[in-house]
MDAnalysis code that builds the backbone (N, CA, C; Angstrom):
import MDAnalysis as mda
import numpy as np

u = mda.Universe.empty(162, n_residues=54, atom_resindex=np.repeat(np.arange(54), 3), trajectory=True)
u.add_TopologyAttr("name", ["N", "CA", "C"] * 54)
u.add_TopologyAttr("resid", np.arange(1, 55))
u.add_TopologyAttr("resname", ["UNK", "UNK", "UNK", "UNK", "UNK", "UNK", "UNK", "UNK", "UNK", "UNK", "UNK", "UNK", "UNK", "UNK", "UNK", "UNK", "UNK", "UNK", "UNK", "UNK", "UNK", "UNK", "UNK", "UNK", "UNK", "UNK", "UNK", "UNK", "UNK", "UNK", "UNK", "UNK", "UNK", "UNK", "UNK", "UNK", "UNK", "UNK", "UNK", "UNK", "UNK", "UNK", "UNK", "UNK", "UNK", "UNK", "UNK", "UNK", "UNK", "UNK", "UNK", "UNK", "UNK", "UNK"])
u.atoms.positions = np.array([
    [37.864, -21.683, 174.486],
    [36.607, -21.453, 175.166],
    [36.179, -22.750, 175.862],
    [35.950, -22.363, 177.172],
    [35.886, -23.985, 177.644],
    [34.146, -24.482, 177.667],
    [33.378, -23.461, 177.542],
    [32.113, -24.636, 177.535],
    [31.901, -25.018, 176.093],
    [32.867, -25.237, 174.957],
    [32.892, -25.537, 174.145],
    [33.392, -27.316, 173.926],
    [33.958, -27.413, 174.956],
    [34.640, -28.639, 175.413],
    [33.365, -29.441, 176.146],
    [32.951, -30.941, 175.366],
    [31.814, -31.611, 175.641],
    [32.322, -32.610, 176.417],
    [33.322, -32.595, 176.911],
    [34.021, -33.602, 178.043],
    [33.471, -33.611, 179.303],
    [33.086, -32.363, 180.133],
    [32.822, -32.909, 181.446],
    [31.004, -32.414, 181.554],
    [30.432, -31.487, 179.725],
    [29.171, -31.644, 179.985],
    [28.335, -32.751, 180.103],
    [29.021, -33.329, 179.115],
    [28.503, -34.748, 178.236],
    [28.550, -35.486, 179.811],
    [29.416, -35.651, 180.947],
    [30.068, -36.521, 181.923],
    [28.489, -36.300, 182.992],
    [28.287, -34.692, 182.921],
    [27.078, -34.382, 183.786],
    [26.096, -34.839, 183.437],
    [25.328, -34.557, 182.152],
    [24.487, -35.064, 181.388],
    [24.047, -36.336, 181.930],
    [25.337, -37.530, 181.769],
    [25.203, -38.822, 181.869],
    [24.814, -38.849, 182.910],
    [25.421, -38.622, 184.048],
    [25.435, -38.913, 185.542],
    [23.971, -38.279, 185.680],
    [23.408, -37.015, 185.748],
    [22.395, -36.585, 185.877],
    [21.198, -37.460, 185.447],
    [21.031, -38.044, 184.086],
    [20.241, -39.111, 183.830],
    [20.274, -40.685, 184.269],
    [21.331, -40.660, 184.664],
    [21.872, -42.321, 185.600],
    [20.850, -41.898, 186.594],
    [21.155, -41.172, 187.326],
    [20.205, -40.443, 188.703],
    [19.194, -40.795, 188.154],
    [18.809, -39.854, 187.614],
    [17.041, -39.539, 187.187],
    [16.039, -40.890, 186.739],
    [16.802, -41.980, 185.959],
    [16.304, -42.780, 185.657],
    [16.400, -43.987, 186.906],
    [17.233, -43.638, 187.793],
    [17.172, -45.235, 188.495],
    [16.031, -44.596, 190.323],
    [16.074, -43.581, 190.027],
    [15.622, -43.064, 191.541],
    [13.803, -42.657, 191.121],
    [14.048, -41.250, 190.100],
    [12.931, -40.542, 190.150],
    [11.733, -41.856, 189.112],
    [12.345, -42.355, 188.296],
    [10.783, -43.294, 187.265],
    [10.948, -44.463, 188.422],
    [11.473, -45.295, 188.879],
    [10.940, -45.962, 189.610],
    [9.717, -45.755, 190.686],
    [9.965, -44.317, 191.253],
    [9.268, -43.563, 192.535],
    [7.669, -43.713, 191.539],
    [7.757, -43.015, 190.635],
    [6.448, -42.206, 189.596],
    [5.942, -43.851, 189.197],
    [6.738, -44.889, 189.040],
    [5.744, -46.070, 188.174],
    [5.396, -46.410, 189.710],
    [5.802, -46.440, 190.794],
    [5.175, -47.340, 191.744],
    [3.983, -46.973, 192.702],
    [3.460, -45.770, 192.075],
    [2.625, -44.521, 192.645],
    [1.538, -45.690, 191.992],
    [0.288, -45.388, 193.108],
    [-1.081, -46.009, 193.304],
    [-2.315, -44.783, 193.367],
    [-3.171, -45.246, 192.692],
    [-3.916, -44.646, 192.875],
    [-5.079, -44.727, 194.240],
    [-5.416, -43.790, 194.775],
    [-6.213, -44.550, 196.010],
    [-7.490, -44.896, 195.396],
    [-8.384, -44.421, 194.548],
    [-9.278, -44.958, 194.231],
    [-8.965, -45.961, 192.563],
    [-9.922, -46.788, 191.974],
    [-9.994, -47.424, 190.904],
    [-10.942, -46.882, 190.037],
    [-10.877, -46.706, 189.129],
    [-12.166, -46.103, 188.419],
    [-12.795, -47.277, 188.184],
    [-14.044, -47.186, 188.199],
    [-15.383, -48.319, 187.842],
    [-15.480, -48.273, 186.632],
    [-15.836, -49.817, 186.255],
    [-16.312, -50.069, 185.226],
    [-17.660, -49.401, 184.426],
    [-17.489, -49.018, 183.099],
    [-19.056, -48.232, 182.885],
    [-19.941, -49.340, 182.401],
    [-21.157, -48.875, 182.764],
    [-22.367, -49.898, 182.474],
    [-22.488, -49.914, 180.365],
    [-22.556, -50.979, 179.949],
    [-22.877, -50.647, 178.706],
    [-24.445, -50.730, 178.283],
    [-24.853, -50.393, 179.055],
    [-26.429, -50.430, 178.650],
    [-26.747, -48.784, 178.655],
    [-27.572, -49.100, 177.112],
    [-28.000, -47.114, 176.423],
    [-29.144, -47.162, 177.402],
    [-29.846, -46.218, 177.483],
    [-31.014, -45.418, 178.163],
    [-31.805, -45.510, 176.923],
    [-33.340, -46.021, 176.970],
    [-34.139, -46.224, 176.273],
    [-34.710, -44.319, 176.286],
    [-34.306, -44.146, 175.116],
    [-35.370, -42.549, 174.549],
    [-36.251, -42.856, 173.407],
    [-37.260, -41.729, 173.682],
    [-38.136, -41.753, 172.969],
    [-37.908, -40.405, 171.818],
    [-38.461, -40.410, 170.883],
    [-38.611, -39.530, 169.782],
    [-39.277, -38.095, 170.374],
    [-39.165, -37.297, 170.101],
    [-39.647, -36.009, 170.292],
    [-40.923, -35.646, 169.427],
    [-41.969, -35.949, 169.056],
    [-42.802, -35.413, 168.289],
    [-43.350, -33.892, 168.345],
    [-42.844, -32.857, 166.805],
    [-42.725, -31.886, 166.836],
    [-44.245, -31.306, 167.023],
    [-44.947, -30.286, 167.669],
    [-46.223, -29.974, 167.775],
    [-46.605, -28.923, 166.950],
    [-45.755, -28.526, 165.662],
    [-46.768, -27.865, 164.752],
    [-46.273, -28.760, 163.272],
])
């Protein structure tokens, strides 16, 4: 049975990930975002207590 034979899957496999790793993650890490997200302010919002009316 020949797809039992891991000789020329194993060969694709490799080659397929040789590809994938030297073409497609380089492309994806060098991607920019157009905007930056801003820094958040760390200052809370002064609240007041709710006093219940009954």
């Amino acid at each position: 049975m020949p797809q039992l034979d891991p000789s020329p899957w194993f060969a694709l496999l490799v080659f397929s990930w040789l590809v994938f790793t030297t073409i497609a993650i380089p492309k994806t890490l060098n991607h920019e975002f157009p905007n930056e997200p801003a820094p958040q302010t760390t200052q809370t919002d002064k609240t007041t207590h709710w006093t219940w009316s009954w």
